[in-house]
C-alpha distance (Angstrom), angle and dihedral (degrees) to the residues before:
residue distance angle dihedral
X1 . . .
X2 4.34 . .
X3 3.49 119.7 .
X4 3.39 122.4 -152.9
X5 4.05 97.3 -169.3
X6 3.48 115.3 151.0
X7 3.92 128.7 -146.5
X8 3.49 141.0 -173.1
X9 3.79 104.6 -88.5
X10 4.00 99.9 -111.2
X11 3.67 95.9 39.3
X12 3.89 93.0 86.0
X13 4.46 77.9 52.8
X14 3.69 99.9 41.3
X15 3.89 87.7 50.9
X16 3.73 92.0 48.0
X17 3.98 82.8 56.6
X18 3.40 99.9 44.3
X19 4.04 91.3 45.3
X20 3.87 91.1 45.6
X21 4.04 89.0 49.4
X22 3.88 99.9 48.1
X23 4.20 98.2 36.4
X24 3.99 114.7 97.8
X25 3.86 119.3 -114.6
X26 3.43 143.0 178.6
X27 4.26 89.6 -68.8
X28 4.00 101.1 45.9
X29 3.87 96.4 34.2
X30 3.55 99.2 106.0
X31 3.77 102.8 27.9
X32 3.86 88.1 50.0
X33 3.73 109.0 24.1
X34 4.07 92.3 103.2
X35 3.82 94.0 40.9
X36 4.04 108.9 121.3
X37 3.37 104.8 -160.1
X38 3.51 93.8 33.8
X39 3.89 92.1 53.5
X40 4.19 85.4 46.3
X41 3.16 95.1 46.6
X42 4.09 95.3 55.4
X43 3.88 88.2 48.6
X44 3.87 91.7 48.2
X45 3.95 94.3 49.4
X46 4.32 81.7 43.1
X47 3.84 91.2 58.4
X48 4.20 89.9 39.8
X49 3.55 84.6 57.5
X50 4.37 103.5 38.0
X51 4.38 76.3 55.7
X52 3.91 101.6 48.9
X53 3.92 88.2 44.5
X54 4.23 91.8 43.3
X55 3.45 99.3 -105.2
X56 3.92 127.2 175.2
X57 3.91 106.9 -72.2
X58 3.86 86.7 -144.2
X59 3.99 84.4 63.7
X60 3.60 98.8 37.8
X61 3.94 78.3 58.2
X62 3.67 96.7 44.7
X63 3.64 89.5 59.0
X64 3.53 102.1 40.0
X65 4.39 82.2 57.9
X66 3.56 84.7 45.1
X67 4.00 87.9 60.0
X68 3.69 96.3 45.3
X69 4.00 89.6 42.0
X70 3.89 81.4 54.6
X71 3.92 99.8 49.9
X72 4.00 97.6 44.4
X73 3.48 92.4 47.2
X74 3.75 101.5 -108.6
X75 4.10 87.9 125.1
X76 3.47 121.5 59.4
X77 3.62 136.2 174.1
X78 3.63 111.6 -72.3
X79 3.72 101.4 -154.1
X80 4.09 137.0 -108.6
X81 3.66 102.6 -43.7
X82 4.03 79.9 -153.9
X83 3.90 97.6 58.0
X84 4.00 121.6 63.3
């Protein structure tokens, strides 16, 4: 199905920044890995973007779950994936 949703012109930009400030990486891992609302909000900013750039409802939905999942407690840190 083609969407023809407009946005503002920088919102697909700002929410590139935002996304790209709030996801986990290599330096904040560790320190942040267990962090709720951090961990929501990365998947929340992740769905904002899949929507502006006409993602897959389905995984615009995964994510937001992911979020909620996140914030109640559901999710939890799954470990180093480089430790056994």
């Amino acid at each position: 199905m083609s969407r023809k949703t407009e946005w503002p012109k920088e919102a697909k930009v700002l929410a590139k920044e935002l996304h790209e400030k709030l996801s986990l990486n290599d330096k904040n891992w560790h320190s942040l890995k267990g962090n709720h609302e951090r961990r929501s909000a990365e998947m929340l900013t992740s769905a904002m973007l899949q929507l502006l750039q006409g993602g897959d409802y389905a995984d615009v939905e995964e994510l937001l779950n992911q979020a909620k999942k996140w914030l109640s407690g559901e999710l939890k840190d799954p470990g180093c994936p480089t430790r056994k």
